[in-house]
C-alpha positions in Angstrom: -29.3 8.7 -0.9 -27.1 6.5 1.0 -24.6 7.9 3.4 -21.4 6.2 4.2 -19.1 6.8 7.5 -16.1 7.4 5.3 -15.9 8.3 1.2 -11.9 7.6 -0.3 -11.6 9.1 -3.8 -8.5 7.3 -5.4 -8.0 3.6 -5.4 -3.8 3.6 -5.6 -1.8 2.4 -2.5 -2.7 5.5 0.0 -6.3 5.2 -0.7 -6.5 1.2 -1.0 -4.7 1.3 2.7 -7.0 4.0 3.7 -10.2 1.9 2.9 -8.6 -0.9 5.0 -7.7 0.7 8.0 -11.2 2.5 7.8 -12.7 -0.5 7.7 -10.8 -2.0 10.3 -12.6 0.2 13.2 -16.0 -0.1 12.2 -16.5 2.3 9.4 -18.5 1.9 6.3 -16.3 2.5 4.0 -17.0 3.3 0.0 -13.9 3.5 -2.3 -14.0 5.4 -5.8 -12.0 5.1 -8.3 -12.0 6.8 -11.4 -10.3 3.9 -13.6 -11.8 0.4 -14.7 -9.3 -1.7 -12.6 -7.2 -0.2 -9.0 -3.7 -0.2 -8.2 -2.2 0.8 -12.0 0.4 3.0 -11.2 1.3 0.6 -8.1 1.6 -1.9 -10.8 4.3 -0.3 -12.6 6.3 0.7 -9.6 10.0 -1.1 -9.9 9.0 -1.9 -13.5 6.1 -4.5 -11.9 8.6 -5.7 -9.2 7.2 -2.5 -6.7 9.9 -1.7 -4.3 7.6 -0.9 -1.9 9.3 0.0 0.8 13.1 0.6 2.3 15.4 -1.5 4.8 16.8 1.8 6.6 16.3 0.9 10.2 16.7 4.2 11.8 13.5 6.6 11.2 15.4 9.8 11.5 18.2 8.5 8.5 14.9 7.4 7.0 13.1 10.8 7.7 15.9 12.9 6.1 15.7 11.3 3.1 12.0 13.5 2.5 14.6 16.6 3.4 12.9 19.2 6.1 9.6 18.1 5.1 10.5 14.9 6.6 9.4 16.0 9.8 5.5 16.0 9.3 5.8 12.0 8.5 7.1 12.0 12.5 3.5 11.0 13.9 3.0 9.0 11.0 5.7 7.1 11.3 5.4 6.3 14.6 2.4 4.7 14.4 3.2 2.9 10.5 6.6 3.2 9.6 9.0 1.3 7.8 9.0 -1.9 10.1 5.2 -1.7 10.8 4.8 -2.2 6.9 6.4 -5.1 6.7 5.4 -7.1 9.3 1.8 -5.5 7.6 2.8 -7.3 4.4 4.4 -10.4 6.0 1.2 -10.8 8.3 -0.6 -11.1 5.0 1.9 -13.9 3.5 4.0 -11.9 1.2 7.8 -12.8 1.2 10.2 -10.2 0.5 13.5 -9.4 -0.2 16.1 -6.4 0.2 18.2 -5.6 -2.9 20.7 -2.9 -3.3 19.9 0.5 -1.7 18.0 -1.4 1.4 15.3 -1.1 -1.9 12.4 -4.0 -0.4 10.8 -6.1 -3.1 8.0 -8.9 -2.9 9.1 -12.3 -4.1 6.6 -12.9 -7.0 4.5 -15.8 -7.2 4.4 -18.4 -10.4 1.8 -16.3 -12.0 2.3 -12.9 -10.9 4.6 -9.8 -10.3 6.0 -7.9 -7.4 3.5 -5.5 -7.7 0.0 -7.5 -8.5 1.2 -9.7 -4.9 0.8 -6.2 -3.3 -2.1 -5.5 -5.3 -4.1 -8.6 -4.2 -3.3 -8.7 -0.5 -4.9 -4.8 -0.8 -7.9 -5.6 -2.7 -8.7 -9.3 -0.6 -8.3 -6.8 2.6 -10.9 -4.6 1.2 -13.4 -7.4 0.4 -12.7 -9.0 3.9 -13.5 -5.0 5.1 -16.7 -4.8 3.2 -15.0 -1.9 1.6 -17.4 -0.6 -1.2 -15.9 -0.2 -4.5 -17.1 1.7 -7.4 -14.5 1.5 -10.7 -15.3 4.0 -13.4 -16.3 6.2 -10.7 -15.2 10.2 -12.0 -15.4 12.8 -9.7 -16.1 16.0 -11.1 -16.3 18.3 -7.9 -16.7 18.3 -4.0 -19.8 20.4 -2.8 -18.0 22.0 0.5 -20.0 24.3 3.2 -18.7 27.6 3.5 -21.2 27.8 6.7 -19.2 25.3 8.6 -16.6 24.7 6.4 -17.3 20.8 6.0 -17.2 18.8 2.7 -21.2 17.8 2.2 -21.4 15.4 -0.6 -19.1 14.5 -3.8 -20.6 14.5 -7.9 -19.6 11.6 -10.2 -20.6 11.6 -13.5 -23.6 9.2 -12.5 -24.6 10.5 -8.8 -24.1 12.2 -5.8 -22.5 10.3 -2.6 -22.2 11.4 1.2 -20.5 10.5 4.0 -19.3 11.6 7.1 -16.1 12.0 5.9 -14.0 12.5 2.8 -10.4 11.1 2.3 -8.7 12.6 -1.1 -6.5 10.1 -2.0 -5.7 10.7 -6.4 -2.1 10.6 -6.6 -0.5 13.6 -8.2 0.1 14.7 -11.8 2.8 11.8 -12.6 1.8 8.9 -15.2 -1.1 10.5 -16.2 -1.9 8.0 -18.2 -3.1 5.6 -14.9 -5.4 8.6 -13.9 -3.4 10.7 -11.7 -4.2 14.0 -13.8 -4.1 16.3 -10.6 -7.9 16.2 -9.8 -7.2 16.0 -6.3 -6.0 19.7 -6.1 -9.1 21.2 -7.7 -10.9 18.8 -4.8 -8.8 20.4 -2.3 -8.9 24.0 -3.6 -12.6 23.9 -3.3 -12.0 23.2 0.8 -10.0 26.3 0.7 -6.1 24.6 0.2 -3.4 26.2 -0.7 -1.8 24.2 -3.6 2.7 24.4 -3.5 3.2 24.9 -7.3 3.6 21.2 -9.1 6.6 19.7 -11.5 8.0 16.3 -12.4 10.3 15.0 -10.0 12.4 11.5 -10.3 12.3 12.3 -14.0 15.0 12.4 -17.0 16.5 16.1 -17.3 16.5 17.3 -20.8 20.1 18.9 -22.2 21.2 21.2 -24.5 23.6 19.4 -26.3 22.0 17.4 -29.1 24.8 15.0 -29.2 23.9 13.5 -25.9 21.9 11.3 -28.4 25.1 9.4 -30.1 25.7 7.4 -26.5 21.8 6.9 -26.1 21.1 3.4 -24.0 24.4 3.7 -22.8 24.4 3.3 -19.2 27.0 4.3 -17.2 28.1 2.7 -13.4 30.5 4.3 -11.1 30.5 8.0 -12.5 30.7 10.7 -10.3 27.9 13.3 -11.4 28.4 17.4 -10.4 25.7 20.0 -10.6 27.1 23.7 -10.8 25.1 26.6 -10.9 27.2 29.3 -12.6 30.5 27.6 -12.1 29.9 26.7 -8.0 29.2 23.2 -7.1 25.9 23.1 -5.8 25.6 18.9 -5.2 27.6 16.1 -6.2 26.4 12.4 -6.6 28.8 9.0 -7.1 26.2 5.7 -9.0 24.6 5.2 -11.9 23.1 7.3 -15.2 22.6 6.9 -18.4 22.2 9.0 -21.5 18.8 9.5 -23.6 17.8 11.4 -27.0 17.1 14.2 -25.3 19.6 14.5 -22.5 20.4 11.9 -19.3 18.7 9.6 -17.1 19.2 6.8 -14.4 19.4 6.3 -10.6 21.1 9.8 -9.4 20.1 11.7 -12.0 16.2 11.2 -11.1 17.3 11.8 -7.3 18.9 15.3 -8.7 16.0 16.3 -10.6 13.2 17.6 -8.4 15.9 20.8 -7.5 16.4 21.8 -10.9 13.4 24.2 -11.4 15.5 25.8 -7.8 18.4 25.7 -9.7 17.2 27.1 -12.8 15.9 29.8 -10.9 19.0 30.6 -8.8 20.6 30.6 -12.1 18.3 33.5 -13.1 18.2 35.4 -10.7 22.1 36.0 -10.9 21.4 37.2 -13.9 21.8 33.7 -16.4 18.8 32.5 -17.3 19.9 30.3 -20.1 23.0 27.8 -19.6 23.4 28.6 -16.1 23.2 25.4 -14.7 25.6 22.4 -15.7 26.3 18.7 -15.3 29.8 17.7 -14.9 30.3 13.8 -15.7 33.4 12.3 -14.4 34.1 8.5 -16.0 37.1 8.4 -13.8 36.2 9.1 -10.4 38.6 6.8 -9.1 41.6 8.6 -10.8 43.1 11.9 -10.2 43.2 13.7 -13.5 47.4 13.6 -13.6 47.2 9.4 -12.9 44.8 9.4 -15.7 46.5 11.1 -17.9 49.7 8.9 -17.4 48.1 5.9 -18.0 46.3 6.8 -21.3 50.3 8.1 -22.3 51.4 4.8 -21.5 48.9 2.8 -23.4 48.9 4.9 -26.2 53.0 4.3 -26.3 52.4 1.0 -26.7 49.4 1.3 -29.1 51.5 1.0 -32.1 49.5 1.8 -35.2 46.1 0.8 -32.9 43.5 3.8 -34.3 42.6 6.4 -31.7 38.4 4.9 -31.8 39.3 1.2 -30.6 42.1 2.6 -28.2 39.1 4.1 -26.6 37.7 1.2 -25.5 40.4 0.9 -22.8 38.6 3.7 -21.1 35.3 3.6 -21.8 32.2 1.7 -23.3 32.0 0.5 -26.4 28.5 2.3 -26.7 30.1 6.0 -25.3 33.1 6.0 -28.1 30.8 7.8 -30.5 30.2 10.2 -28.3 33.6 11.0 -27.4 34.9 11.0 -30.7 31.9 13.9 -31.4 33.9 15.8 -28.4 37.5 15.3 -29.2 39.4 16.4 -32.0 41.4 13.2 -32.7 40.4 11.8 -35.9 39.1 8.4 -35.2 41.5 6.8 -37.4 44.6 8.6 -36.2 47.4 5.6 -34.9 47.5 6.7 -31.1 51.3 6.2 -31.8 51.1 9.8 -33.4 48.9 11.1 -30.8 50.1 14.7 -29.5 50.8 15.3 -25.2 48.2 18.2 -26.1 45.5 15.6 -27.4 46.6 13.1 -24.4 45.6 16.3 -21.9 42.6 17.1 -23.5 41.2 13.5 -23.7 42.3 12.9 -20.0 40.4 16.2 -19.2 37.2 15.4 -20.9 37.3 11.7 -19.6 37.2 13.8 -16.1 34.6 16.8 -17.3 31.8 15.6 -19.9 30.0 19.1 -19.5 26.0 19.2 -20.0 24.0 22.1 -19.7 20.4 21.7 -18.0 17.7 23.3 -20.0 14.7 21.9 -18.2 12.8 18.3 -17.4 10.7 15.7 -19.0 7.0 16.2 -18.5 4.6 14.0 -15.7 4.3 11.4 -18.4 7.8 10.2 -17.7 8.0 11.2 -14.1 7.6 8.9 -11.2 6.5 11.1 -8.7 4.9 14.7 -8.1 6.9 17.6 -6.1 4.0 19.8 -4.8 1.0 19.2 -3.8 -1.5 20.7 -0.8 0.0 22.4 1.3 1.5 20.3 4.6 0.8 23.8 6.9 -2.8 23.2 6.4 -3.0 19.1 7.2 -2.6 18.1 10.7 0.0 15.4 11.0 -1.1 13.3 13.2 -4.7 12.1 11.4 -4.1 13.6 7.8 -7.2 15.9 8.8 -7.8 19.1 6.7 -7.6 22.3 9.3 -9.3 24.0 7.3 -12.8 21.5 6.5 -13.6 19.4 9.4 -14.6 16.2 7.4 -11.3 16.1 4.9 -8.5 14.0 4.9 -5.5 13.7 2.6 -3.2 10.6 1.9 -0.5 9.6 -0.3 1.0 11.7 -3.7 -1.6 14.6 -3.5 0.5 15.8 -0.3 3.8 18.2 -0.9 5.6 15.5 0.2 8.2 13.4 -2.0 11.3 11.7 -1.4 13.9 10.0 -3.6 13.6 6.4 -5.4 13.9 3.6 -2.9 10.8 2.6 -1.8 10.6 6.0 0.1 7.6 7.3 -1.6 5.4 4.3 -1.4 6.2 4.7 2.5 4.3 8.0 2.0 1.5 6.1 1.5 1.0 3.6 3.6 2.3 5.7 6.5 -0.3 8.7 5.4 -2.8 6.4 4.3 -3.3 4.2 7.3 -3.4 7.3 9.7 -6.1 9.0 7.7 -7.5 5.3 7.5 -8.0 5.8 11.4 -9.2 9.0 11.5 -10.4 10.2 14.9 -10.0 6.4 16.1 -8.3 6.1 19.9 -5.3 5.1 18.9 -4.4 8.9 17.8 -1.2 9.6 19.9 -2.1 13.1 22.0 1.7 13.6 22.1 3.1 13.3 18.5 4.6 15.8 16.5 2.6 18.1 14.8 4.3 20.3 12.8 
């Protein structure tokens, strides 16, 4: 049987950057991935452009952004951050460029996306590495030695392979369709890991109200978006959303939806399981509900026999009116001339408070990332060693690690994959954080 220095089981970013780094000290490295081709969820990152990475120049604003668990990315990041990707990436002749949010995207070729450039410059460091690759490779189980708690060998469909040591790098449960289907958990459970629970995060939130589907596509810029758990604010985020069949989507709505199983649960426990927890839209942030209100008064005054539905379009999308006309009580075709100061207050106050009630999430298939994972307590952070099996390492989305949409999750993989990458190697700062 032959033996390899290092074994990587996942061939997405962590576990392509692994392989190279593993590679780059000397190790014999053999990659195995479980799909025909590598890289497909990297692929579809930024919709093919892959915003692979984030312009925030100071780590600890960088750092906060994974919440307290940003603090075991510390060692990580000093030795690959942010700025140590780059240059990575522009070392290897792809150009980049920062769009909104500090997000960093490659500048595609003639032939190619954002994503396949990253893609190739991974793959071509491989093959410069020697990195052994095996596609269609499907691990069904790690053989682990309770005697001296070290991994021993791994089972494919085909084989058995060994190695000195074993780097788990499959992604989480998100777009299971490009293979990440969790297998990395049941590969850690067998070393004796303690898996944090698992759910969608960055993913649409599904809503109560069925009418959420009349403004469906419409997207929204510049709303204000409030989260209340039994009528106390719990968060509050200003940018962009949209609404969906099935409830509401977009930019800080996916940043919002790893808490809600936390919220739904806080909701419970005070004794409201159902409807406890609420979105509160406001179109208007930029108005105080009293300037608001004046200003639809004064429009409607000089509406004339205009009809209450294309009057709307003063104050909102053209796409949202059917919507709004579901939630008022103004007949559509009413001349805003004979429009009521009671209907004036009411239309002001839902222009200010579109309520929503949370009932739960969209499943891993629409989810770009995974909250949960193996446990970060039992994973040393300055190599991505197991403490708990000798020979294991973990990179990338199997970790409880996750962060919002910006490039930050990526970062989770490069930073956690090139460290396991290295291993043992000398470079291993003595003095870094570890917890």
């Amino acid at each position: 049987m032959e033996r390899f220095d290092t074994l990587v089981i996942g061939g997405g970013p962590a576990g392509l950057m692994a392989a190279i780094q593993a590679s780059s000290v000397g190790e014999r490295v053999l990659l195995l991935e479980k799909n025909a081709s590598l890289g497909e969820k990297l692929l579809l990152s930024g919709r093919g452009r892959c915003n692979f990475t984030n312009g925030e120049e100071n780590t600890n604003a960088f750092l906060d952004r994974y919440g307290e668990k940003g603090r075991f990315l510390c060692s990580a990041f000093s030795r690959f951050g942010p700025a140590q990707t780059l240059d990575f990436f522009h070392s290897n002749g792809v150009e980049t460029v920062m769009e909104r949010g500090k997000r960093i995207f490659p500048v595609p070729g003639n032939a190619d996306t954002g994503g396949q450039r990253i893609l190739d410059v991974l793959l071509l460091l491989c093959k410069k590495g020697n990195v052994r690759i095996l596609r269609c490779a499907n691990v069904r189980a790690m053989k682990v030695s309770r005697a001296d708690s070290r991994v021993e060998r791994v089972i494919t469909d085909r084989e058995e392979l060994e190695a000195a040591r074993y780097i788990i790098a499959t992604g989480g449960k998100s777009y299971p369709k490009t293979g990440s289907t969790g297998d990395g958990y049941r590969f850690a459970q067998a070393a004796g890991h303690t898996i944090v629970p698992t759910c969608p995060a960055l993913v649409p939130i599904r809503t109560r109200e069925t009418w959420v589907k009349l403004a469906r596509g419409c997207n929204l810029r510049n709303v204000n978006l409030t989260v209340l758990i039994n009528g106390r604010k719990a968060e509050e985020h200003f940018g962009e959303m949209e609404f969906t069949n099935f409830g509401v989507s977009g930019p800080i709505v996916m940043e919002m939806s790893a808490r809600v199983p936390d919220w739904l649960d806080t909701a419970a426990a005070e004794g409201k399981p159902e409807g406890g927890v609420q979105l509160s839209i406001d179109l208007k942030p930029a108005l105080l509900r009293g300037k608001l209100r004046t200003r639809i008064a004064q429009d409607f005054q000089t509406g004339g026999a205009r009809r209450f539905d294309g009057a709307l379009r003063r104050f909102v999308p053209g796409s949202l009116i059917p919507m709004i006309l579901e939630l008022s009580d103004v007949p559509p075709d009413k001349p805003v001339a004979y429009i009521s100061s009671e209907e004036i207050d009411e239309l002001a106050r839902l222009l200010k408070d579109i309520r929503l009630t949370i009932n739960g999430l969209w499943g891993f298939n629409h989810a770009i990332v995974t909250r949960g994972g193996v446990s970060l307590k039992e994973v040393d952070p300055r190599t991505m060693r197991s403490r708990l099996c000798g020979n294991l390492y973990f990179a990338g989305e199997v970790l409880d690690l996750n962060g919002p949409s910006g490039g930050f999750n990526l970062q989770v993989c490069w930073s956690t994959g090139y460290v396991a990458g290295k291993g043992a190697a000398p470079d291993v700062s003595e003095t870094a954080a570890t917890d």
